[in-house]
N, C-alpha and C positions, 0 to 999 in steps of 0.2 A: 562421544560426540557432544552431550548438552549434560549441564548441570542443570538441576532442579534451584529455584533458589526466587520464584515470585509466587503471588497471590494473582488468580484468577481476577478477582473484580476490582484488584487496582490496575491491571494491566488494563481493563475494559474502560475504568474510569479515564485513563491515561491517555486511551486511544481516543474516545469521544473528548475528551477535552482538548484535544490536536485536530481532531474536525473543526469540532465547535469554534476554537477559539485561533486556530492556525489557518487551516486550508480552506473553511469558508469565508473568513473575513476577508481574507489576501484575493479570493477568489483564484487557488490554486488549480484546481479544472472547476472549470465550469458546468459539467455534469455531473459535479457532487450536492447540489443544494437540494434538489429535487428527490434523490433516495435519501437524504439523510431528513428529510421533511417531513417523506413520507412514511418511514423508519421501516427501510426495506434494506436494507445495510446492517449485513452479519460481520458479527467479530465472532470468531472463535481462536483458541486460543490451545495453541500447542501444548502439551505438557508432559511426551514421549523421552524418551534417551536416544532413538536410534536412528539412521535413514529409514530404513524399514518405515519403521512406526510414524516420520513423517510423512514419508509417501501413502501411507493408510490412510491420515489423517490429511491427508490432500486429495484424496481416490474418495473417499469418504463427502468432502464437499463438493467434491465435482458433482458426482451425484444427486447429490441433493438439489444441487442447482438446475440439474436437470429435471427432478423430478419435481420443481417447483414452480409456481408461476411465475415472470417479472413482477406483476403488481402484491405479489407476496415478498418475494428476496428479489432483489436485482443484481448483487453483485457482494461479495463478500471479502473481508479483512482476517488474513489471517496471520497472526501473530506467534511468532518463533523468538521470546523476551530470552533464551534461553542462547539463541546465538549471537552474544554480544560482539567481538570478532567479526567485523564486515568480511574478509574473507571467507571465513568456515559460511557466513549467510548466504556469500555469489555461490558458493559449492553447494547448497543446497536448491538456490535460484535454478542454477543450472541444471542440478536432479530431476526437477519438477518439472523445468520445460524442456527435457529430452524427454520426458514420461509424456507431457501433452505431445507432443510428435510423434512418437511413438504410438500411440492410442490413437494419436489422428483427432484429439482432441481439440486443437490447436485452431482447427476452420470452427470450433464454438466459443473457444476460450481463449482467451490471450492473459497473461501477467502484466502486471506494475510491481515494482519494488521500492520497498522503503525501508531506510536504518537508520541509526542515532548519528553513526558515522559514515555514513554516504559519502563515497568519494567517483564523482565522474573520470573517466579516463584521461589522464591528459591535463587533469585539472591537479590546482594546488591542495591539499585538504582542507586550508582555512579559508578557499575561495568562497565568496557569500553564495556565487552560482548552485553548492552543493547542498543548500539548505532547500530547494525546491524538493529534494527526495529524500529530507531526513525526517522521521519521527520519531515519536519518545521512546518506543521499541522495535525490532526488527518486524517488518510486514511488509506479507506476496497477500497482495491483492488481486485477486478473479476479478475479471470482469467477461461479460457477455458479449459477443463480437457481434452479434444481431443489435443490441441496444448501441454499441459505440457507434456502430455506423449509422443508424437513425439519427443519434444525436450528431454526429458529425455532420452529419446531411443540415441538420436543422442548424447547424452552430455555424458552416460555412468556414474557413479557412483555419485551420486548425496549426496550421506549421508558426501560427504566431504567436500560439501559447506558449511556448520553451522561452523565447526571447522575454516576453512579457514579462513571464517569475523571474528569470534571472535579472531582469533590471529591477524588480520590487527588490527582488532581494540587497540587490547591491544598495537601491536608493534608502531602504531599512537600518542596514549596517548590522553587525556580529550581536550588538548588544541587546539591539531592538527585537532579533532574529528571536535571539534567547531568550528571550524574555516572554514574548511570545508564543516558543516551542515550551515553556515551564507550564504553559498555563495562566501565566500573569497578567493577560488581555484583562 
């Protein structure tokens, strides 16, 4: 299923510098400034072969999350650099959240998905729209279903966010995009 073939702490550098220098300036959700402030935003970082061993190491943070405070971890990034292939990555998306349903984990946790090649349904792949869910490597992000819906409460109209990135995106352009998802802010 996965080649081995990265370094832990550039993958982490990779990812924090696509925070930092991507999804906070663009203000791609708006309930990332606050955990990434407060530095309560886990990356961990795959480095199994198997499903097995990734569903471990997803069974494994779920956990934690539960056993942890918000004002400790809020919500965590977890990176799979090893499933470059957007497919093989939805077949693992998928894995994960029939395991949360399954478990009934689902009423705590919800997913976000992120890839280098993100491609929405329907959409073209060079479409700027599919740069709203691409990062520098694959990542399922946890998030807390109790915190989302606080901040949703608090954020007020949330179905406006999708259209917003897509027109940054577009108003951006491919180059700009890029240049930006390298790190080059």
């Amino acid at each position: 299923m996965i080649k081995k073939s990265f370094a832990h702490d550039d993958v982490m550098r990779l990812i924090h510098t696509w925070l930092s220098q991507f999804v906070l300036p663009l203000n791609l959700c708006p309930f990332a400034r606050e955990p990434f402030e407060k530095d309560t935003i886990r990356i961990s970082v795959f480095d199994g072969e198997t499903p097995k061993a990734a569903l471990d190491f997803f069974k494994t943070e779920l956990a934690l999350l539960q056993t942890t405070s918000v004002s400790e971890l809020e919500t965590s990034l977890l990176a799979f650099p090893q499933l470059t292939e957007f497919e093989s990555y939805l077949g693992l998306l998928d894995y994960l959240n029939d395991h949360l349903l399954e478990s009934q984990a689902n009423e705590t946790f919800q997913l976000a998905s992120f890839h280098p090649e993100y491609v929405f349904e329907g959409v073209e792949e060079g479409d700027a729209s599919n740069y709203t869910n691409r990062a520098p490597v694959p990542i399922v992000h946890i998030l807390r279903q109790e915190e989302m819906t606080k901040r949703i409460a608090e954020y007020g109209d949330v179905s406006i966010i999708p259209e917003r990135n897509i027109a940054k995106m577009y108003r951006l352009g491919g180059a700009e995009i890029k240049r930006l998802l390298n790190g080059e802010g």
